[in-house]
C-alpha positions as semicolon CSV with decimal commas, in nm:
position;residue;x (nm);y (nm);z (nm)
1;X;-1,324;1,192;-0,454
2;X;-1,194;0,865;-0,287
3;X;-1,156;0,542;-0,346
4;X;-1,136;0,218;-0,084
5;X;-0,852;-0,021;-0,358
6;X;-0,636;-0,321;-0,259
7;X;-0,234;-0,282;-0,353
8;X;0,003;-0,520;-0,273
9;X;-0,250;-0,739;-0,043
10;X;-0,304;-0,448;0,175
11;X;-0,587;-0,191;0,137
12;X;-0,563;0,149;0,130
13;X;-0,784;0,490;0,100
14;X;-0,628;0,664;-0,184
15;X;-0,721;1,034;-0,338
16;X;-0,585;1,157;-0,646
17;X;-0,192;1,318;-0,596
18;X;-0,171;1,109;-0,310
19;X;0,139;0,987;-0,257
20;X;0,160;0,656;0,024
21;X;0,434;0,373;0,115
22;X;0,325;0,039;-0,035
23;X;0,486;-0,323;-0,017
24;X;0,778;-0,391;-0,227
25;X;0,582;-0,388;-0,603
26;X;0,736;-0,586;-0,923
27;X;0,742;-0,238;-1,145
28;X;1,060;-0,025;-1,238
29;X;1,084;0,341;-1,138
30;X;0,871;0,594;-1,277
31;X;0,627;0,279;-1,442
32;X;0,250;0,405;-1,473
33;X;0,063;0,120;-1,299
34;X;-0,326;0,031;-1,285
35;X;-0,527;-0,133;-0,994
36;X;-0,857;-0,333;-1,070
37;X;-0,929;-0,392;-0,701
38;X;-1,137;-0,107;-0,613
39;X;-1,389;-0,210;-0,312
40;X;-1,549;0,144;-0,264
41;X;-1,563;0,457;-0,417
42;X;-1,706;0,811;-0,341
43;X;-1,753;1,079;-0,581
44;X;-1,966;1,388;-0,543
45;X;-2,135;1,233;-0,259
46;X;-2,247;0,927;-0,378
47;X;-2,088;0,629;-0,290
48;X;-2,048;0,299;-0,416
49;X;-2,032;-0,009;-0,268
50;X;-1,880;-0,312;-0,442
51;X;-1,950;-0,689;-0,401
52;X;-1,689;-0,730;-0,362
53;X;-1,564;-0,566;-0,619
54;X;-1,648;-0,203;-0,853
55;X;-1,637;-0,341;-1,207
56;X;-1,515;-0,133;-1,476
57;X;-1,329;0,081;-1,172
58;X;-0,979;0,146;-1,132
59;X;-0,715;0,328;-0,989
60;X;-0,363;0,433;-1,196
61;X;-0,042;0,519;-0,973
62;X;0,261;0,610;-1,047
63;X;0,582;0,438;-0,895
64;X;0,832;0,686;-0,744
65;X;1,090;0,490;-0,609
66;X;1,225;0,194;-0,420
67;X;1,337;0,213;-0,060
68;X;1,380;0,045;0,240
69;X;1,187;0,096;0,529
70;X;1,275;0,176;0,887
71;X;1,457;-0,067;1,168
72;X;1,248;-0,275;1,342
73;X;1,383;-0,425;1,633
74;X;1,251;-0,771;1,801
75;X;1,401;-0,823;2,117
76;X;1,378;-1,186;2,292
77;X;1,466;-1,269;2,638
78;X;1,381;-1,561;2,911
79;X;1,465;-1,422;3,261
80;X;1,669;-1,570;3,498
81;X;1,772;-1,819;3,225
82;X;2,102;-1,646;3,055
83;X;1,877;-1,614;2,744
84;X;1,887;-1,285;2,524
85;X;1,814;-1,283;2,122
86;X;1,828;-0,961;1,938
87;X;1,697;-0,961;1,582
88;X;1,638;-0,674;1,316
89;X;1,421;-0,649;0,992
90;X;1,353;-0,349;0,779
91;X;1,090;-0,382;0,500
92;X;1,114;-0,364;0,116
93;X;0,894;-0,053;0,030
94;X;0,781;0,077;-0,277
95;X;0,647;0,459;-0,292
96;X;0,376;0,551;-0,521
97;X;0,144;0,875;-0,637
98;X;-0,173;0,836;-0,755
99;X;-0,227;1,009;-1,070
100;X;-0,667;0,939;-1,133
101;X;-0,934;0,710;-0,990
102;X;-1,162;0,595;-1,314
């Protein structure tokens, strides 16, 4: 069983016990959390479609924990001009498990 839901503005393919890195979310540690966004889901075979949404479906998650992500380097440079500009960013990441798909 597997279900097509939308976390964080992003959409992901999640199963149950799956655990996956998701944008920063507003939720303390170890918070039980419920999505309502479910697009598709597939159980026993049969799937189901939604327009655009599955009413009635969701998906509960547990949050883990809070980290940041890894380095991410963006490296500017203009030949022959003198020009160089290094910058860095590492993401706000939230990791999650997903406990059942209803």
């Amino acid at each position: 069983m597997y279900a097509i839901v939308e976390i964080a503005g992003q959409q992901f393919k999640v199963q149950k016990d799956q655990k996956l890195f998701v944008h920063r979310l507003q939720a303390d540690e170890g918070a039980e959390m419920s999505f309502d966004t479910v697009m598709l889901k597939e159980a026993d075979g049969a799937i189901t479609v939604g327009a655009p949404t599955i009413e009635g479906s969701s998906v509960k998650a547990t949050v883990l924990k809070h980290l940041k992500g890894d380095k991410v380097l963006v490296f500017k440079k203009k030949r022959r001009k003198g020009y160089q500009k290094m910058n860095g960013h590492r993401q706000y990441l939230s990791q999650i498990q997903v406990t059942e798909i209803l």
